[in-house]
Phi, psi and omega in degrees: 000122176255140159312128182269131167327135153303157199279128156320109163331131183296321200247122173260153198299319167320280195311328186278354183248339169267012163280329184278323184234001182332147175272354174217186197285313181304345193263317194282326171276280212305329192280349190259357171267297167336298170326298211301303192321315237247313197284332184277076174197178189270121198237170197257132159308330194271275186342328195274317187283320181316299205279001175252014162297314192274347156287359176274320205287322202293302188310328225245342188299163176240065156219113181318300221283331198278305180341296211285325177330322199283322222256331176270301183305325179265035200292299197262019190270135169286355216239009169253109141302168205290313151346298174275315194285296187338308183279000161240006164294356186264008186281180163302194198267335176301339196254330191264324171325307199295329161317310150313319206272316178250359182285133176281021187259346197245135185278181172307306179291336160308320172296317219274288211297323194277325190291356233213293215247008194250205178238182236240304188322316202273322168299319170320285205293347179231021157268315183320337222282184183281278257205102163253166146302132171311323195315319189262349162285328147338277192331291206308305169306336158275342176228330192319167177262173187313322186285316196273348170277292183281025151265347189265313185312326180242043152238107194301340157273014173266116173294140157237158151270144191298327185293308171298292189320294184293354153261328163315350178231358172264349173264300187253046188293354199264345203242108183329297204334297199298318208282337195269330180297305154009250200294340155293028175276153181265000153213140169234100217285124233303358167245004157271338177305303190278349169278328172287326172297341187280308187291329183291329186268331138326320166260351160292331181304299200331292179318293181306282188340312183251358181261333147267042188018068169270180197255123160003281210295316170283331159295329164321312163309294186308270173348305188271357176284317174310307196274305197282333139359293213257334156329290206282333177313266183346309196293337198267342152326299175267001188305001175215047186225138178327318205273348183324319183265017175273265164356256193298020147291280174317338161284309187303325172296326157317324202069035193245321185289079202261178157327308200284345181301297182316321145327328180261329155311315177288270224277014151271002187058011145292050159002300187287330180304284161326326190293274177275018120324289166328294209282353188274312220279301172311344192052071192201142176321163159270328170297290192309331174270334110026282216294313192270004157272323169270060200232094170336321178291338180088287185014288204290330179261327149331302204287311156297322174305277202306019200238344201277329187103341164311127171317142155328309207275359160271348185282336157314323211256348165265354185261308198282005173283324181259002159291320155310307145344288216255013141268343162286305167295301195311295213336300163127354198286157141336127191277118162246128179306295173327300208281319192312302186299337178260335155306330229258311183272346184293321158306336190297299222268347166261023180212032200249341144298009188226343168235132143029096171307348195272303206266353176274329143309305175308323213277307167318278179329315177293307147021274181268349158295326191266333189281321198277342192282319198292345214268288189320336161300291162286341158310286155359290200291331177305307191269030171262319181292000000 
């Protein structure tokens, strides 16, 4: 009759008496990497408490190499309770980092309260992770340091929030690192979009003022046509996304929604753009500036323009923008920037004995500005590819 062999211990006893009593630093960390292996592996609930006692044990040694042993081999482990890892993200920084950056133990608010209440080392080390939350990318935007902001801002899986992005340029719009992980997201919402055009084009004012002895006023000028350009850009991004009346609500708040922006928006064919313009500057629902721009008789849409505060001397260049419009729709065609801009002068340039040369001019020039920006859009892109 055979015997069956006794059960292997799960934790062996050698190892758990040099963690407890090794004589040296070096003995007490080898016996505690061991541990760790045997604890990361599928254990029995009575076997599961037994080990986070002694993972308890580890956190609590005062010779760092045992700490750090706990803290790198059970980095990425389900098996460091929460308990222990919170105490060793308060560790030095070698012991608390690999944790922060990979342990599944810790909730969002937990991450969210050390970044709020921690150093700049530990905010780094919890921007590394793969994968944030807005809750903690909050955090990050509101307390984080400049480095832990742009590690996270140029990892497309850490969700922001439009409220985080925008604070994140609002502590560090001055600093590339922060401002360029930005703007390389790979969505962004169109009013952190205008902010970074706002900070960029500021330093070309800068730039102009001071390498072309320009005048204020004239680097200013340059600037803001560069921003308003990069504007029309944004809008032709979003013309058919849920956020247009969000956007212009945030342009208005700026002092950003001006004529010539609109004007360069109209003679882009961004009809909808135009649509809830109207209606913040006029002050009227949207279905109703809605009902009177596109009011077949023109009456309605006369009648909102003057009520919106635009010049006079701009309203040729917004009606033949929208004659234009709604002859391309019945038409039946596809919206193309080109062919509208070119219907658009086309209209200009036969109908230019019948309206004001100053707005038949004007409208050419935005035109042909608007034209040389695109050319010059796609040359880039070509020599990017």
């Amino acid at each position: 009759m055979t015997t069956s062999a006794s059960p292997q211990p799960t934790f062996s006893n050698a190892d758990i008496r040099a963690l407890v009593r090794g004589p040296t630093d070096d003995e007490r960390a080898a016996a505690a990497y061991r541990l760790c292996r045997r604890i990361d592996s599928q254990l029995s609930d009575a076997d599961r408490a037994a080990a986070d006692e002694i993972l308890r044990v580890m956190a609590q040694d005062a010779a760092e190499l045992v700490r750090r042993a706990l803290s790198v081999t059970l980095r990425s482990s389900e098996a460091l309770p929460r308990d222990v890892a919170l105490k060793l993200a308060d560790d030095v920084e070698s012991i608390a980092a690999p944790v922060l950056t990979f342990s599944p133990a810790f909730s969002d608010e937990d991450l969210a309260d050390i970044v709020r209440r921690t150093d700049s080392l530990r905010q780094v080390a919890v921007a590394r992770r793969a994968q944030l939350s807005e809750t903690v990318t909050d955090a990050l935007s509101l307390h984080g340091a400049p480095e832990a902001v742009s590690i996270a801002a140029a990892n497309d899986r850490a969700r922001f929030s439009e409220q985080g992005l925008t604070a994140c340029l609002k502590r560090f719009g001055d600093l590339a690192d922060v401002t360029t992980a930005i703007a390389y997201r790979k969505a962004l919402p169109p009013s952190v979009a205008e902010t970074l055009v706002t900070l960029v084009t500021e330093d070309v004012q800068r730039h102009l003022t001071a390498t072309y002895k320009l005048t204020k006023s004239q680097a200013a000028d340059v600037a803001s046509e560069t921003r308003e350009r990069a504007t029309v850009d944004i809008i032709d991004l979003i013309a058919n996304a849920e956020d247009v009346p969000e956007f212009v609500r945030h342009l208005k708040s700026r002092d950003r929604l001006t004529p010539s922006l609109l004007v360069r928006a109209a003679t882009c064919g961004q009809i909808k753009f135009l649509e809830h313009a109207l209606a913040v500057l006029a002050a009227v629902p949207h279905h109703r500036a809605w009902l009177l721009i596109h009011d077949a008789g023109g009456a309605g849409f006369k009648a909102i323009y003057d009520r919106s505060g635009l010049p006079r001397r701009l309203f040729t260049a917004f009606r033949l923008a929208l004659d234009t419009f709604h002859e391309l729709a019945l038409d039946g065609r596809a919206y193309d920037p080109k062919m509208f801009q070119s219907k658009m002068l086309e209209r200009a340039l036969t109908q230019a004995t019948m309206t004001p040369s100053e707005d038949i001019d004007y409208l050419i020039q935005r035109l042909d500005a608007l034209d040389h920006a695109r050319r010059s859009k796609q040359r880039g892109l070509a020599r990017a590819v």
